[in-house]
C-alpha positions as CSV (number, residue, x, y, z in Angstrom):
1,X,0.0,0.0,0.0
2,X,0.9,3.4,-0.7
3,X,1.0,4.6,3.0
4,X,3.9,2.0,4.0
5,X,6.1,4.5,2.0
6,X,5.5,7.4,4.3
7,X,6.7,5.5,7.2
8,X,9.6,2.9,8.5
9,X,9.3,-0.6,8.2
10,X,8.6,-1.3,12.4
11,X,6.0,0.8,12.1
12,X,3.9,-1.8,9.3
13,X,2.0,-3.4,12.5
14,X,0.4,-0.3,14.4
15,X,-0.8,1.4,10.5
16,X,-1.9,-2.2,9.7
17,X,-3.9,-1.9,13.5
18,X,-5.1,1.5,12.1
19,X,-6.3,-0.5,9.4
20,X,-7.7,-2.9,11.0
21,X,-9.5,-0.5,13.1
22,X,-10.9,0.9,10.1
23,X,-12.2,-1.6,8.1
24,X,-13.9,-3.0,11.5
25,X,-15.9,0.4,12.0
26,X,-16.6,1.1,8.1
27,X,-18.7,-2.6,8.5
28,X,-19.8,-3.0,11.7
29,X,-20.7,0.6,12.1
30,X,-20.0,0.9,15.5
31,X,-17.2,3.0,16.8
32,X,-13.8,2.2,17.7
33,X,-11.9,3.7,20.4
34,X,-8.1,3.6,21.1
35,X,-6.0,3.9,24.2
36,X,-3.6,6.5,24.6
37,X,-1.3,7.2,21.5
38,X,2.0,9.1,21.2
39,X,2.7,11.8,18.8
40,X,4.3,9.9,16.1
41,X,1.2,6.8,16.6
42,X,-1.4,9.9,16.0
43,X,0.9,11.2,12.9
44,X,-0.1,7.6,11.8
45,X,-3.8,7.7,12.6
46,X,-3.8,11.1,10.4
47,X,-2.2,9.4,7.8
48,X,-3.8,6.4,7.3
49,X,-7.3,8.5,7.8
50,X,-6.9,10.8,5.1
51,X,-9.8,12.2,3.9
52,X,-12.2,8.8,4.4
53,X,-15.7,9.6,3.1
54,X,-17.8,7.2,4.9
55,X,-16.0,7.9,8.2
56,X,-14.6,10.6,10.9
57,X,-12.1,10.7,13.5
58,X,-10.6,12.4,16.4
59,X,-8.0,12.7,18.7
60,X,-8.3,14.3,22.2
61,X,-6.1,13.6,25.7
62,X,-7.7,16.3,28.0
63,X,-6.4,19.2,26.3
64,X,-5.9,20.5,22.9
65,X,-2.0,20.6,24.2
66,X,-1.8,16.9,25.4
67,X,0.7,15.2,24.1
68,X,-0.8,11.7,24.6
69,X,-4.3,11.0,22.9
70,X,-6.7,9.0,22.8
71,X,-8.6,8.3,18.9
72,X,-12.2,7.1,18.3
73,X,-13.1,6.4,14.4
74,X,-16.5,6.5,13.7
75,X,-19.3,6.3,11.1
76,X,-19.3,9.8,9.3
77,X,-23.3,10.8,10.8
78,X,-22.3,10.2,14.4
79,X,-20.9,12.9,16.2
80,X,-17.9,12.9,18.3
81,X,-17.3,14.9,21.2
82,X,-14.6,14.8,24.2
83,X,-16.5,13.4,26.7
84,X,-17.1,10.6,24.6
85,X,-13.1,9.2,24.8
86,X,-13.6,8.2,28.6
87,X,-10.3,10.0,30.1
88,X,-10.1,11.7,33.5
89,X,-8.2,13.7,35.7
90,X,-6.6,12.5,39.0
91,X,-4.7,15.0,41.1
92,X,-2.6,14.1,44.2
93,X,-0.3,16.5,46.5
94,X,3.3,16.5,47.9
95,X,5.8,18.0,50.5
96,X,7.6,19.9,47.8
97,X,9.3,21.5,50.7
98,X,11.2,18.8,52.1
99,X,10.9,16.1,49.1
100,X,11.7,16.5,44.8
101,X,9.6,13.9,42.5
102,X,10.3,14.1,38.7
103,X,8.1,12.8,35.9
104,X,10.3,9.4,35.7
105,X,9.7,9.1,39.7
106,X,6.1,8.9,39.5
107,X,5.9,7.0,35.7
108,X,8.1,4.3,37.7
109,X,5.7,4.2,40.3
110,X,2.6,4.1,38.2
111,X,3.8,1.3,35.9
112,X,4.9,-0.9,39.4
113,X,1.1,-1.0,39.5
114,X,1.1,-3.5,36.3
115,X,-1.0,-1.6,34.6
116,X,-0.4,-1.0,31.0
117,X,1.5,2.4,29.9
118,X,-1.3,2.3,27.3
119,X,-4.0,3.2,29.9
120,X,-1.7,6.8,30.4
121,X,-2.1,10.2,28.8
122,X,0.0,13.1,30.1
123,X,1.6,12.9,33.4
124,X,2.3,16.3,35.0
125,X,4.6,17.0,37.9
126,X,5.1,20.7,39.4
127,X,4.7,22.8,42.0
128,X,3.9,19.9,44.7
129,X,1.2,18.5,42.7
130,X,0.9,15.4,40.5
131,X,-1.8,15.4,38.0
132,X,-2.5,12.5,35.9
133,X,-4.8,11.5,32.6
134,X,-6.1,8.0,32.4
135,X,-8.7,5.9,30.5
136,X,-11.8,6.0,33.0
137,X,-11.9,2.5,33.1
138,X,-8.8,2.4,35.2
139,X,-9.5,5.2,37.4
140,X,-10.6,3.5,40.8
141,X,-7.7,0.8,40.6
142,X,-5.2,3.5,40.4
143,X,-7.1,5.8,43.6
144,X,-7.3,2.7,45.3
145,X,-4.0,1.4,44.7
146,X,-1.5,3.8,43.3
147,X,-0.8,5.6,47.2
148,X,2.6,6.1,47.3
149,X,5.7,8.1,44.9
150,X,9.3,7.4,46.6
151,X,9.0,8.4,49.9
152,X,5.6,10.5,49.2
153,X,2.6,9.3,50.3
154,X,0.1,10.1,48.1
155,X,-4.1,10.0,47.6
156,X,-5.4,10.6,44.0
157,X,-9.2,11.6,43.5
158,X,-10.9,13.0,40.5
159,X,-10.3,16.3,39.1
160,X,-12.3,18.3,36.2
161,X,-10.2,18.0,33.2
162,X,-10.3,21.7,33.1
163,X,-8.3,21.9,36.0
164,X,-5.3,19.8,34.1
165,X,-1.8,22.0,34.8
166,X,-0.3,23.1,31.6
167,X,3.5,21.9,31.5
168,X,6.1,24.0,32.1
169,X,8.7,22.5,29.6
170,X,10.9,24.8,27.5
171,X,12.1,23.8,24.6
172,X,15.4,25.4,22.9
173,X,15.8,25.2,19.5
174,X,19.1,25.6,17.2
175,X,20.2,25.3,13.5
176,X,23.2,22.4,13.0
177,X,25.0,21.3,10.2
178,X,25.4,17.5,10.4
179,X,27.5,15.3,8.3
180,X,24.9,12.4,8.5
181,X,21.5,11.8,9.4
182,X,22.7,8.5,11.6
183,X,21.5,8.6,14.9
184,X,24.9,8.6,16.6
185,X,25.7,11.5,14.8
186,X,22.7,13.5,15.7
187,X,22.9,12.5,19.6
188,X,26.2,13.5,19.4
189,X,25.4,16.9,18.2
190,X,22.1,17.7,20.4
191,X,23.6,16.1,23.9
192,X,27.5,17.1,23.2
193,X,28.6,14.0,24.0
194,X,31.7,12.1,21.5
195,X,29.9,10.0,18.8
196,X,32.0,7.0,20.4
197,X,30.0,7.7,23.5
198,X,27.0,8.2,21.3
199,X,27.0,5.2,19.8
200,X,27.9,3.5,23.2
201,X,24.8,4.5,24.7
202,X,22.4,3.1,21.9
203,X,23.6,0.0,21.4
204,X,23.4,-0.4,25.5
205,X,19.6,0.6,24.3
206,X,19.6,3.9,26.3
207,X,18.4,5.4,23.5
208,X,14.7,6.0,21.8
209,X,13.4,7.0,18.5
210,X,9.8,8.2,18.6
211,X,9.4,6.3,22.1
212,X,10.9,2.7,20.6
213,X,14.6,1.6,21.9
214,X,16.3,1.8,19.1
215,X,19.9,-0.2,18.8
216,X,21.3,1.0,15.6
217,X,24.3,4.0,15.5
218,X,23.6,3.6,11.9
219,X,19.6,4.3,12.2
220,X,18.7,6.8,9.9
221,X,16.5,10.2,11.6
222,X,14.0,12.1,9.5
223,X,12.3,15.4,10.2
224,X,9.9,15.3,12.9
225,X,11.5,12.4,14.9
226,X,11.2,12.4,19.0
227,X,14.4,11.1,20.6
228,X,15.1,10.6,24.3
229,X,18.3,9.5,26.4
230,X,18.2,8.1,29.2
231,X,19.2,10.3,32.0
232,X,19.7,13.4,29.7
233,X,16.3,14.3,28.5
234,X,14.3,14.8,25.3
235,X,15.5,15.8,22.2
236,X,13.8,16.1,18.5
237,X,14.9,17.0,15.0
238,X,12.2,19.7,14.0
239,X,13.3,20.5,10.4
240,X,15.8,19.2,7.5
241,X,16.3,22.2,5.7
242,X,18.8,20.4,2.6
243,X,22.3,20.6,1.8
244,X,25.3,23.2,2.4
245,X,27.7,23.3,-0.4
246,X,30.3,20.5,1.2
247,X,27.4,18.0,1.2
248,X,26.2,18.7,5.1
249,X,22.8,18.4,5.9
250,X,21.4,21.6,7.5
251,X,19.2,20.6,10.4
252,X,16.9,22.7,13.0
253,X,17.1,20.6,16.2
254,X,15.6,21.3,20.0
255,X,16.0,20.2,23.5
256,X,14.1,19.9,26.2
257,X,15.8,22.4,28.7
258,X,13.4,22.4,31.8
């Protein structure tokens, strides 16, 4: 199909799930609704959508800035609106004063629960609070259970999602000139570490390309790809903006900073 050629070839199984997902609503006519999806898995829902006819779809994670969304396909007469992709808000408080908790700290503690990172939209932590987007069907098991960050105690209950924190991340952004597009070469440019030690830390799988471990120094990057280190933060490659005259590839790349 001609969709395969917009993407890479891990990626066949979740557009041929999109598919899937299709077909099953275009003749059952019932509705199809996702779990939570990250940016590049919703790039692939646009994609794969297109401009269907007989069909509609939307994406929506508790905010028009979520990162992580949920996406229900439906016949094209039926109308879609948030409430209808069954998320919610649970807030919880900490001694910011005398204690620090990061977004890995309470990640970590949230997937010790064995639930599926599926089940997850955004998770914010600032300021002493923790909020946190889930599919409603998990939202008791994690109030009942999910109690305790670190050293925190903690007590999640309900929130309107129109209480959800903004993020305070900063991104700074910067034009490069790379000699490849090979991932050891671009984490060596964004985190200023050696391309030996680049390299090192992706084939110890420390590493991710649009939230997949990726093992490869030799892994090709495109425009628009997410990478993370571990330990160093998030990275992406906004633009590729062509050639310099010695055969460089002029790239606009950003960090996440804070």
């Amino acid at each position: 199909m001609e969709i395969y050629q917009h993407f890479r070839e891990d990626e066949r199984p979740f557009i041929d799930q999109v598919i899937s997902w299709e077909n099953d609503v275009e003749m059952r006519y019932e509705r199809k609704e996702s779990d939570f999806l990250n940016p590049r898995e919703q790039q692939i829902v646009s994609a794969v959508m297109g401009n269907n006819p007989v069909l509609q779809w939307s994406l929506y994670g508790g905010s028009e800035a979520s990162e992580r969304k949920r996406a229900i396909i439906a016949p094209e007469y039926e109308v879609i609106n948030d409430q209808d992709f069954q998320v919610v808000l649970l807030e919880a408080s900490y001694p910011d004063k005398f204690m620090t908790l990061e977004h890995r700290d309470v990640l970590g503690a949230f997937m010790s629960l064995g639930i599926r990172r599926e089940k997850l939209g955004d998770l914010i932590v600032q300021n002493g609070w923790i909020h946190i987007v889930a599919a409603s069907e998990i939202s008791e098991y994690i109030c009942m259970n999910f109690t305790g960050v670190k050293k925190a105690k903690v007590s999640f209950e309900p929130k309107p999602l129109n209480s959800l924190m903004e993020s305070n991340d900063v991104w700074q952004s910067k034009d490069a000139t790379l000699s490849s597009l090979r991932l050891d070469v671009v984490v060596k440019e964004i985190y200023g570490v050696s391309r030996k030690k680049a390299a090192m830390y992706i084939e110890a799988g420390h590493v991710k390309v649009n939230f997949k471990i990726v093992e490869s120094p030799s892994f090709l990057i495109e425009a628009g790809d997410l990478l993370s280190v571990r330990g160093s933060g998030r990275s992406r490659v906004d633009q590729i903006n062509g050639m310099t005259k010695k055969e460089k590839y002029r790239v606009t790349i950003s960090k996440l900073i804070g």
